[in-house]
Backbone bond lengths (Angstrom), bond angles and torsions (degrees), N, CA, C in turn:
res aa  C-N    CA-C-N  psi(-1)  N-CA   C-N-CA  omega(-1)  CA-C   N-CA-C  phi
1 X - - - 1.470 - - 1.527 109.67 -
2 X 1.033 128.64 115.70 1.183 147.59 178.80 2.047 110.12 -80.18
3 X 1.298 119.07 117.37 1.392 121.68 176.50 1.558 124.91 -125.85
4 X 0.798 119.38 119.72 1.416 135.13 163.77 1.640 119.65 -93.53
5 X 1.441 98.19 105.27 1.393 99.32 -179.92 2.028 113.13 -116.55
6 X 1.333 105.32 123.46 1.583 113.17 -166.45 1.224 100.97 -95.49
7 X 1.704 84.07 123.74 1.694 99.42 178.53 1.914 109.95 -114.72
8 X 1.377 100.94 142.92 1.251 99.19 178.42 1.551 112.52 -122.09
9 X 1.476 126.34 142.83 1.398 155.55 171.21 1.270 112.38 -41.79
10 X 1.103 150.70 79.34 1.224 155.89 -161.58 1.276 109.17 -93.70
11 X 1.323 130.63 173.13 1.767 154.08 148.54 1.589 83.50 -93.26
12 X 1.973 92.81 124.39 1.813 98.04 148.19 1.445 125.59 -41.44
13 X 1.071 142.36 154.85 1.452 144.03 163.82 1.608 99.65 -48.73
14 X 1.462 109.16 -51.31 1.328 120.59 -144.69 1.990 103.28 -89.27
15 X 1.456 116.97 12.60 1.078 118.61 -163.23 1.955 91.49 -104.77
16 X 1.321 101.43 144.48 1.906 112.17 161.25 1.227 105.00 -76.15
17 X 1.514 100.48 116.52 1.425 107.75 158.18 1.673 123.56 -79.13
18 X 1.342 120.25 166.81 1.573 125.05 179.38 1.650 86.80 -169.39
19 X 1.653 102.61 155.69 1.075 150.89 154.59 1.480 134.96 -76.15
20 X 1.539 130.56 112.90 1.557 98.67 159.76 1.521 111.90 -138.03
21 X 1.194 111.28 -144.01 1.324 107.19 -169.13 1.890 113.07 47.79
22 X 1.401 119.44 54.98 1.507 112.67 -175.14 1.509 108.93 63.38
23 X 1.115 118.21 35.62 1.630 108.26 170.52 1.993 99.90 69.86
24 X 0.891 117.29 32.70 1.838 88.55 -164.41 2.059 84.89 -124.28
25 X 1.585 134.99 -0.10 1.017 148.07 -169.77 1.353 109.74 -137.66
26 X 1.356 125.41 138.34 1.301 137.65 -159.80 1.610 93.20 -104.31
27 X 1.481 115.30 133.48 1.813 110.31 176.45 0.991 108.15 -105.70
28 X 1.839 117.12 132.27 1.283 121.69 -162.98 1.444 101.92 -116.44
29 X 1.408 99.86 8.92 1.533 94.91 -176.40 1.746 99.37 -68.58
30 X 0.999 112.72 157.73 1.501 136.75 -167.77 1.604 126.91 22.18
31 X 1.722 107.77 46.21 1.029 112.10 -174.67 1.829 109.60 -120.10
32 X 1.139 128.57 130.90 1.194 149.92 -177.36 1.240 117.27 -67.63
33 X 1.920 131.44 105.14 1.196 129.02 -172.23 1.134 112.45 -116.70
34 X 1.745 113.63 134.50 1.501 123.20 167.40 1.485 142.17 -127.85
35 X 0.816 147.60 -158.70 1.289 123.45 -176.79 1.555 98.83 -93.61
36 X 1.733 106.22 144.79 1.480 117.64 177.41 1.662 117.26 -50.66
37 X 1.286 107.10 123.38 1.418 87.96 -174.04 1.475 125.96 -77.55
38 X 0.923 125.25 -9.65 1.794 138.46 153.42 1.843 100.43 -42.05
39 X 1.351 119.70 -41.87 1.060 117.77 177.03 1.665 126.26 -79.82
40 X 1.118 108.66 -32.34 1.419 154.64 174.30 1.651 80.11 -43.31
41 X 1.257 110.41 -81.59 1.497 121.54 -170.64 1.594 120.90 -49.95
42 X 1.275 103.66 -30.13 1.545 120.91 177.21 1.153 114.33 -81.90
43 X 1.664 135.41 -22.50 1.272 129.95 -150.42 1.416 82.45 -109.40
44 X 1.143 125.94 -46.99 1.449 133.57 -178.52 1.825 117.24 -43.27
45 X 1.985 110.48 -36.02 0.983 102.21 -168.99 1.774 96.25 -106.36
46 X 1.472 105.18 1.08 1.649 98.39 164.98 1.652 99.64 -67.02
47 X 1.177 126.04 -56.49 1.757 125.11 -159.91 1.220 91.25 -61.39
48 X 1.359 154.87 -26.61 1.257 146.57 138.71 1.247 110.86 -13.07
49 X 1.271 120.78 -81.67 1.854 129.67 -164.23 1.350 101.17 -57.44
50 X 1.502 121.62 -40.43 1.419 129.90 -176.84 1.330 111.09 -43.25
51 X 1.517 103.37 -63.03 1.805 112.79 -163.51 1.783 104.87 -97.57
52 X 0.919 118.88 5.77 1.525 126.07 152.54 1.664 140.44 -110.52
53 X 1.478 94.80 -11.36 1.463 104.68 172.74 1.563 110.37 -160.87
54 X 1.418 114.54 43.20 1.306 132.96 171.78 1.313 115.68 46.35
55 X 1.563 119.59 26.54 1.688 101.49 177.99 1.102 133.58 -90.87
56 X 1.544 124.09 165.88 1.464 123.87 176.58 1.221 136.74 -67.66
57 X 1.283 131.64 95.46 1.895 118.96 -175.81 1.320 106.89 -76.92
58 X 1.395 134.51 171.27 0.725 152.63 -160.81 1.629 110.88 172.04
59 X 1.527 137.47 120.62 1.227 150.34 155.73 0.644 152.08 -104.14
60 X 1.413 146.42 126.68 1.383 144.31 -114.73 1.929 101.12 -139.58
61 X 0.967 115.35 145.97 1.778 102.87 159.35 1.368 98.31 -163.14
62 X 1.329 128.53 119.81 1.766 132.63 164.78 1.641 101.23 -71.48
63 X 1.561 99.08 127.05 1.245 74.95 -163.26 2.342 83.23 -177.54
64 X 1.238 143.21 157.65 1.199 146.99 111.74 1.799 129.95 -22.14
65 X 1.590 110.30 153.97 1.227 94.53 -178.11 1.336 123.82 -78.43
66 X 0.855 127.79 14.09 1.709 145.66 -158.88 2.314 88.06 -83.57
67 X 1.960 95.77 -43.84 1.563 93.24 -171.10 1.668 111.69 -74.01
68 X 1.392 131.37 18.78 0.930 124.70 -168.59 1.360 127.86 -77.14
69 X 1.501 108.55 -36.68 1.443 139.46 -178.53 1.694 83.98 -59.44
70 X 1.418 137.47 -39.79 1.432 124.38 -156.39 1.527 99.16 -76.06
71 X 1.762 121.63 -36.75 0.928 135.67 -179.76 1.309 112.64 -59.73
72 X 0.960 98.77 -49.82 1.795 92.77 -176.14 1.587 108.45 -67.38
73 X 1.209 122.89 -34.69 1.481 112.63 177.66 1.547 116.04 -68.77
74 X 1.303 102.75 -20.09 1.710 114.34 166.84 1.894 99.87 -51.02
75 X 1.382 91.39 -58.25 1.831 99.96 -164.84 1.499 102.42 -55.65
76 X 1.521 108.00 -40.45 2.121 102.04 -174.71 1.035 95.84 -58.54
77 X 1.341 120.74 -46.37 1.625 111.81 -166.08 1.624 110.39 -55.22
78 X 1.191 120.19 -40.41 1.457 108.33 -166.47 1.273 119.50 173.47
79 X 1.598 120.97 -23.82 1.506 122.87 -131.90 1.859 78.01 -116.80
80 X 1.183 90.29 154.07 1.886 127.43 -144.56 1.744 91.81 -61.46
81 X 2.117 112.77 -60.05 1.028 111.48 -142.71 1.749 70.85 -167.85
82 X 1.638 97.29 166.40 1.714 104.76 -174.15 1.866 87.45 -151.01
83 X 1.516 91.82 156.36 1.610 98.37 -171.03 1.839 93.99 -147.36
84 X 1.005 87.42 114.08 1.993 86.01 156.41 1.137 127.76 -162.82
85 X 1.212 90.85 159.35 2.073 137.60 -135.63 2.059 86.93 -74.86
86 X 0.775 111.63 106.72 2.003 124.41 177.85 1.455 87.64 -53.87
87 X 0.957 152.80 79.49 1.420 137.34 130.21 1.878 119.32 -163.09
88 X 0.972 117.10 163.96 1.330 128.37 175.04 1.718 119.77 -38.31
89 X 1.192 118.51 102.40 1.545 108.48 159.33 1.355 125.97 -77.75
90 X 1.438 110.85 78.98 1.429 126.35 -172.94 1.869 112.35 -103.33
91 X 1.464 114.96 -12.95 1.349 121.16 -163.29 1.276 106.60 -133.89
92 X 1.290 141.26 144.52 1.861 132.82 179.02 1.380 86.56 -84.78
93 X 1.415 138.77 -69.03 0.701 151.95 -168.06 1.646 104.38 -26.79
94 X 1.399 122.96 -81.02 1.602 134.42 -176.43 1.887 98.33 -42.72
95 X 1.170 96.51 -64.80 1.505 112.52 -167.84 1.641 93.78 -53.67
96 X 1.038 148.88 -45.62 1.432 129.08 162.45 1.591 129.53 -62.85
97 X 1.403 120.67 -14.97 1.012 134.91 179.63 1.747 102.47 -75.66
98 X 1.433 98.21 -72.91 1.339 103.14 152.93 1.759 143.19 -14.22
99 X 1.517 93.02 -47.74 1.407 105.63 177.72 1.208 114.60 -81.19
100 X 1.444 99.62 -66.16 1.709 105.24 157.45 1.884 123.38 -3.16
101 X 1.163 103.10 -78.12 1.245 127.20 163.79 1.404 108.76 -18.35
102 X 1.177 119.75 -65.54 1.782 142.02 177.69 1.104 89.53 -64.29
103 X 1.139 134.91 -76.94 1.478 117.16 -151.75 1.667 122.41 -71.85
104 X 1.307 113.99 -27.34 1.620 132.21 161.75 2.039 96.02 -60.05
105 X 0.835 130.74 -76.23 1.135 117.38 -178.30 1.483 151.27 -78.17
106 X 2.233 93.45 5.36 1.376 95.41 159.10 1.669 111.48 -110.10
107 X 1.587 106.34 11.98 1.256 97.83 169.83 1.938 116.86 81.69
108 X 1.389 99.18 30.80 1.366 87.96 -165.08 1.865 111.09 -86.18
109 X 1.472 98.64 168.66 2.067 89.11 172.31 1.560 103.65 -122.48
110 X 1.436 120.74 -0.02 1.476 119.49 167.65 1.943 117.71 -132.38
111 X 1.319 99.48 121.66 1.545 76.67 177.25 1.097 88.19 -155.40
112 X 1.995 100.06 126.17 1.638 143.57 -173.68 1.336 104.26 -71.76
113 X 1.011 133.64 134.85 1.710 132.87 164.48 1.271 103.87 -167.31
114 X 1.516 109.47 139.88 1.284 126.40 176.53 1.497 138.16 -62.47
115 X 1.420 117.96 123.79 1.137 121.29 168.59 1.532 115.57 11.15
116 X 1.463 102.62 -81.96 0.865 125.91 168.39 1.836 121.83 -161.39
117 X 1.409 124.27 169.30 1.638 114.64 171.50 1.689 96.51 -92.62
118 X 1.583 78.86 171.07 1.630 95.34 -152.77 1.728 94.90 -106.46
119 X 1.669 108.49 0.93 1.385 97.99 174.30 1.443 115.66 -68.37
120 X 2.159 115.56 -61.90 0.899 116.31 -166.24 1.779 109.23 -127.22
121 X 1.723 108.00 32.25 1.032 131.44 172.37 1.545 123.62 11.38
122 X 1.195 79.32 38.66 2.061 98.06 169.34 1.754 123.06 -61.12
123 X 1.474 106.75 -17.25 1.547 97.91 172.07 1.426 116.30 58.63
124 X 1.224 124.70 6.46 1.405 128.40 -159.02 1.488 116.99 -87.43
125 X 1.230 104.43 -52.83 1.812 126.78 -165.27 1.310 106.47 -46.49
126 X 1.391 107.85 -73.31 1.701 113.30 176.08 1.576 129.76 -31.82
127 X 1.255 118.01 -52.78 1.363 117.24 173.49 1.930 105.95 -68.10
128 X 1.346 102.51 -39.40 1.387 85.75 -160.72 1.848 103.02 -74.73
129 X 1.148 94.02 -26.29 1.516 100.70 161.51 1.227 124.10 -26.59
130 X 1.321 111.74 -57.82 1.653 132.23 -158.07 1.850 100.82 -83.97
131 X 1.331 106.67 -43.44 1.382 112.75 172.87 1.462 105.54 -85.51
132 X 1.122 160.86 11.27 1.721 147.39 112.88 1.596 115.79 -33.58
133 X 1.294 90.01 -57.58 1.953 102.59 -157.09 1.792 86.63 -102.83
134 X 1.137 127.79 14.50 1.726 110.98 159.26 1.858 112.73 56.07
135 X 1.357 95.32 8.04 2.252 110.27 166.51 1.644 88.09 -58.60
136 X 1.576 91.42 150.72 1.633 98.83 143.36 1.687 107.82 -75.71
137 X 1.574 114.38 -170.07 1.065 111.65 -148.45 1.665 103.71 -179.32
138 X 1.703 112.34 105.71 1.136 108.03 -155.62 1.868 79.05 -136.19
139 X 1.557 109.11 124.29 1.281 136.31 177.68 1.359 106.47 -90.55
140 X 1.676 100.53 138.89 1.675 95.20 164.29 1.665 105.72 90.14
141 X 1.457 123.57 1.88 1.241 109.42 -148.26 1.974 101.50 -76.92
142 X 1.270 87.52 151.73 1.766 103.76 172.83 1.571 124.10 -119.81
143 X 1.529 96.62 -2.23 1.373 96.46 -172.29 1.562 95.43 -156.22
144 X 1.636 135.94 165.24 0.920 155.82 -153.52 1.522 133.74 -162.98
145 X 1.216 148.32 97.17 1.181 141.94 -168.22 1.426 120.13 -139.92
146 X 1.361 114.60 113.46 2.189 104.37 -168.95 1.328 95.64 -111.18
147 X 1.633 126.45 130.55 1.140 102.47 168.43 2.123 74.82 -126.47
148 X 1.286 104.47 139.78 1.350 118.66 178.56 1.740 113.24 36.40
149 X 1.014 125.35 -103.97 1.637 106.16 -176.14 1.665 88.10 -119.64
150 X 1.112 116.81 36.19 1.524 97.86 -175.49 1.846 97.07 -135.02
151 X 1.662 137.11 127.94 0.815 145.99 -160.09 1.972 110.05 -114.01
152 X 1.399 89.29 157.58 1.726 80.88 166.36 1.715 81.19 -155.07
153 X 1.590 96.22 146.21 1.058 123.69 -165.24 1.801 118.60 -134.74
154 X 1.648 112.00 137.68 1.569 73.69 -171.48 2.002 84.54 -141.30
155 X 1.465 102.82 120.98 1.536 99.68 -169.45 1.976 105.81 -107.19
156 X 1.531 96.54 174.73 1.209 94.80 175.54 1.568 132.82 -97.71
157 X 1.224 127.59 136.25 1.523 114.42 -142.77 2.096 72.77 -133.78
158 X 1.728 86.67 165.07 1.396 98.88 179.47 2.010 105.49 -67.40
159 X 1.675 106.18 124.75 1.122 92.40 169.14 1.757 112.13 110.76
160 X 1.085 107.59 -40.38 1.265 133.28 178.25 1.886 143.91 -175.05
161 X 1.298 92.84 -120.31 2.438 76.76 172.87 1.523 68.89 -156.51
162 X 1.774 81.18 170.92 1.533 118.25 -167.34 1.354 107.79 -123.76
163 X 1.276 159.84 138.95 1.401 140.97 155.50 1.614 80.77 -127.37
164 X 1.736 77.60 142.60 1.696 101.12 -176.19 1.579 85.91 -131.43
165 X 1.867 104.59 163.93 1.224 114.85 162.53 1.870 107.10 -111.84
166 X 1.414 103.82 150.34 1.494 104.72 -171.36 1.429 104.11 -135.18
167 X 1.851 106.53 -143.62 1.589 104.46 -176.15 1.506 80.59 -164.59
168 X 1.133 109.20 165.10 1.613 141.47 169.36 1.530 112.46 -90.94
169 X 1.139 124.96 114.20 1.548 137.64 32.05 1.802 119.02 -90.74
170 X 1.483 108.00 124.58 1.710 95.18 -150.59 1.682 83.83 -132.01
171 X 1.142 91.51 178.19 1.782 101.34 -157.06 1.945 92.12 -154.86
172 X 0.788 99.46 106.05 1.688 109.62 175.67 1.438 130.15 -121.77
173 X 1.393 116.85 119.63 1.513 128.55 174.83 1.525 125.90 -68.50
174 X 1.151 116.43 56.38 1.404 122.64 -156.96 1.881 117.84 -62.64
175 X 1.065 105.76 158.12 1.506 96.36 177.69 1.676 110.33 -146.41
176 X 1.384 130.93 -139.67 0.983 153.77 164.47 1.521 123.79 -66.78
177 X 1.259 128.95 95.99 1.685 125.35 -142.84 1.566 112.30 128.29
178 X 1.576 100.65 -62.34 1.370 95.35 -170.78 1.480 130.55 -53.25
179 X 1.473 119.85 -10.74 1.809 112.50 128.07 1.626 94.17 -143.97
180 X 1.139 118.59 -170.01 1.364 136.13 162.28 1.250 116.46 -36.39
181 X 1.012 126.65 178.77 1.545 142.32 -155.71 1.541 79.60 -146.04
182 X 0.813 166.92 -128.68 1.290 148.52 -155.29 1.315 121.54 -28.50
183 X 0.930 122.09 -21.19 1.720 121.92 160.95 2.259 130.38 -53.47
184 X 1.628 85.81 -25.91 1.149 123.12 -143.13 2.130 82.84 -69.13
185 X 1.325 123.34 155.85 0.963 120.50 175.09 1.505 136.55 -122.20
186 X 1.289 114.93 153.91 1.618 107.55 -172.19 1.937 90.17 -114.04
187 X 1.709 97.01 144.17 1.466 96.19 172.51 1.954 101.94 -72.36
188 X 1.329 97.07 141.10 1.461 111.69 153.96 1.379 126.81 -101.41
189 X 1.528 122.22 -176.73 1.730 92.66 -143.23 1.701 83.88 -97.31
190 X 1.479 146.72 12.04 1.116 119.46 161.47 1.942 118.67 -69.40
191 X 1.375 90.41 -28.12 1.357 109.95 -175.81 1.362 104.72 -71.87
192 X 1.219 129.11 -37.19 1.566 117.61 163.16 1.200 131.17 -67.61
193 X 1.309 119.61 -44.24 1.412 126.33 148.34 1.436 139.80 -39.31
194 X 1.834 98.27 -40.37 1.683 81.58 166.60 2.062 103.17 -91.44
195 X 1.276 136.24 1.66 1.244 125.65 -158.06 1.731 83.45 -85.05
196 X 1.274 130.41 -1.81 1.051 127.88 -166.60 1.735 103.98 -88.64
197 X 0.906 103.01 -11.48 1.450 112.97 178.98 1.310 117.09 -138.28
198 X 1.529 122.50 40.66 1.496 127.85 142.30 1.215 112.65 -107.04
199 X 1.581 118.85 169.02 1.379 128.36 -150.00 1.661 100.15 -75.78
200 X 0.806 114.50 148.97 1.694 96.97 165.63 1.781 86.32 -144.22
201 X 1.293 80.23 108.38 2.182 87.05 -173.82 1.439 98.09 -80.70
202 X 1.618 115.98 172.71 1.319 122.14 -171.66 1.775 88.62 -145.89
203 X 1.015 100.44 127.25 1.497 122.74 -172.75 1.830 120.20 -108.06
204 X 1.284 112.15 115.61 1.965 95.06 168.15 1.614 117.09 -70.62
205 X 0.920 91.40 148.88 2.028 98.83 -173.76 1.937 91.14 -86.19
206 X 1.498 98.81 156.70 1.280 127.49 -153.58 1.597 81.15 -89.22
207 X 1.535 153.55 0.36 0.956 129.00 -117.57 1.292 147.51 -69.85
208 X 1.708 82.80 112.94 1.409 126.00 166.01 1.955 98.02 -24.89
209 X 1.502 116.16 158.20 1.413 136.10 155.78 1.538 111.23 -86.28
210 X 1.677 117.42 121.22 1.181 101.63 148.69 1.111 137.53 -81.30
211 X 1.237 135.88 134.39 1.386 128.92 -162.05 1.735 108.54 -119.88
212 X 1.255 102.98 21.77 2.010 108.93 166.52 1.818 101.51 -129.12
213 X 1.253 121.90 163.11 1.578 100.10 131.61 1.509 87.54 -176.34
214 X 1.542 94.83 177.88 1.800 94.96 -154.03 1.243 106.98 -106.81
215 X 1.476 104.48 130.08 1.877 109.56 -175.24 1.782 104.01 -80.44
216 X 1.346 123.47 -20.56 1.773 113.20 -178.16 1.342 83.75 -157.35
217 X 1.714 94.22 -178.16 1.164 114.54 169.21 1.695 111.55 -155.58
218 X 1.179 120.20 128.37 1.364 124.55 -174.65 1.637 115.41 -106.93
219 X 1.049 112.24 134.62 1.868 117.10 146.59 0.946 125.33 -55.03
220 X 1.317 112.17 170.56 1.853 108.37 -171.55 1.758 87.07 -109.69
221 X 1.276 100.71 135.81 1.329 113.69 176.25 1.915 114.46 -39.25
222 X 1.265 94.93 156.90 1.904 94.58 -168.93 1.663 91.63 -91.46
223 X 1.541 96.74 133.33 1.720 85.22 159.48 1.583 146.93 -55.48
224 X 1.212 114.20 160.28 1.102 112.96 -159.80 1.980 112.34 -76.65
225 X 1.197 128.46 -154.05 0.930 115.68 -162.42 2.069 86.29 -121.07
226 X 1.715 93.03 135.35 1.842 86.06 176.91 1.357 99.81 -89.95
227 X 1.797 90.28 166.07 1.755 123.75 172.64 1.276 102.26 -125.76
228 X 1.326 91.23 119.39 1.782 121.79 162.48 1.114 138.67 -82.11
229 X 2.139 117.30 83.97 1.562 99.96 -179.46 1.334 120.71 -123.18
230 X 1.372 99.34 167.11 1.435 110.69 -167.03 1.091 129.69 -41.80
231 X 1.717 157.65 95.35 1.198 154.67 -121.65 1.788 101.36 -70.65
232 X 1.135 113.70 -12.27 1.153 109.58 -168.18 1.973 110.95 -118.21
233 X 1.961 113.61 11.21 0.987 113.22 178.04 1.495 115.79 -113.01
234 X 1.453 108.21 77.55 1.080 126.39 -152.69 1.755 118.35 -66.66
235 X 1.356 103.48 -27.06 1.244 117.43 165.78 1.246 124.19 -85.22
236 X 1.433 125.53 -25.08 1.714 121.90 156.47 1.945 104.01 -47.63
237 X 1.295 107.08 -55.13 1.669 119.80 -172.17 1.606 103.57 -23.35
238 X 1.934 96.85 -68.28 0.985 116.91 -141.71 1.960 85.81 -71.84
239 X 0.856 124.12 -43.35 1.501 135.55 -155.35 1.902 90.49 -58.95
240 X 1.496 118.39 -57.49 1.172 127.16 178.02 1.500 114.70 -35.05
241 X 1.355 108.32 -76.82 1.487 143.58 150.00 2.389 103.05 -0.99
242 X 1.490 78.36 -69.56 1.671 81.40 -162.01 1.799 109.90 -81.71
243 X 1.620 112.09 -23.91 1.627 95.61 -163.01 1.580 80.40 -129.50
244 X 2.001 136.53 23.77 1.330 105.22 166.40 1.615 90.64 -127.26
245 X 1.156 96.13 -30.07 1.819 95.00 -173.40 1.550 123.33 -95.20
246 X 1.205 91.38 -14.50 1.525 126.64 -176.46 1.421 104.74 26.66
247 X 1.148 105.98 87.50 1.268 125.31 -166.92 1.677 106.13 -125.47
248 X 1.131 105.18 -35.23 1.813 113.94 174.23 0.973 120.77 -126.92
């Protein structure tokens, strides 16, 4: 079984964001990038299939060379060989076209991709993914199972989970679930050492049209300033409550 699992370039959670150029450009000066953790979760349960049923990883990211460093920590972790697409992931749209591309011409029968990224949480890629390359295509997934070309899958639906049965060539939106969070892995330094010597190919993009792109970008307003009352001035509360917060 051959796998391709797509990883995307993230902003740490834990990094300050800023704007420049009028808000309409994201500033990357001094911000810390890692792999998406939607992907995080996926790559983790590809090295699964690897060391239990001998399959091939392989990782993908559209992306500049700046995303490489993410790639290579893909490789400590586990994954076979890494490939990426020379151009900007600015569009879901392109960036699936793009992928597409990869996956039609390396022939794959599993390919991991995230929920969604947590930069500009478009949710997009995966489905359109599945409708490029003609995979089924199971969103949301929390669970995973291949036995020969035939899959079982079990995603999260409003309310509760779903397990569906499917088939290979499959295309999955993986998220949080799809194993443990303690399962999840850090490269160790043999694993860095040899990722230093797998292929990490560099590919020209097909280029795809973007067909979105973003005129600004805003912060979420700063909170407001609190009022402190006396636990026992029950009618200041309520007064606050009804004509400042207007909440009652």
């Amino acid at each position: 079984m051959k796998i391709l699992v797509c990883i995307s370039h993230v902003p740490d959670t834990t990094s300050k964001i800023n704007f420049t150029d009028g808000d309409t450009k994201f500033d990357t000066n001094g911000v810390q990038y890692v792999i998406n953790p939607n992907d995080e979760f996926g790559l983790t349960r590809a090295m699964w299939f690897k060391e239990k049923q001998g399959a091939s990883v392989d990782v993908v990211n559209v992306g500049g060379p700046e995303t490489e460093p993410t790639l290579r920590k893909a490789l400590a972790i586990g994954a076979d060989s890494a490939i990426r697409v020379n151009t900007a992931a600015t569009d879901g749209y392109a960036v699936a076209k793009e992928l597409a591309n990869v996956v039609t011409s390396g022939g794959y029968d599993l390919v991991i991709a995230g929920r969604e990224s947590i930069d500009y949480n478009g949710g997009m890629v995966p489905g359109m993914l599945s409708a490029l390359t003609g995979a089924n295509f199971v969103a949301n997934c929390i669970g995973l199972e291949v036995d020969g070309t035939s899959a079982k899958a079990v995603r999260e639906i409003d309310g509760g989970k779903e397990t569906v049965a499917t088939s290979l060539p499959l295309v999955i939106g993986g998220q949080k679930g799809l194993v443990e969070e303690s399962d999840l892995r850090i490269p160790n330094m043999r694993g860095i050492m040899m990722a230093r010597k797998k292929p990490l190919n560099v590919v020209e993009p097909t280029g795809a049209n973007a067909e979105t792109a973003a005129s600004s970008f805003e912060k979420p307003a700063p909170k407001g300033a609190v009022k402190l009352v006396e636990p026992d001035n029950i009618d200041e509360l309520i007064n606050l409550l009804h004509n400042e917060a207007k909440v009652i």
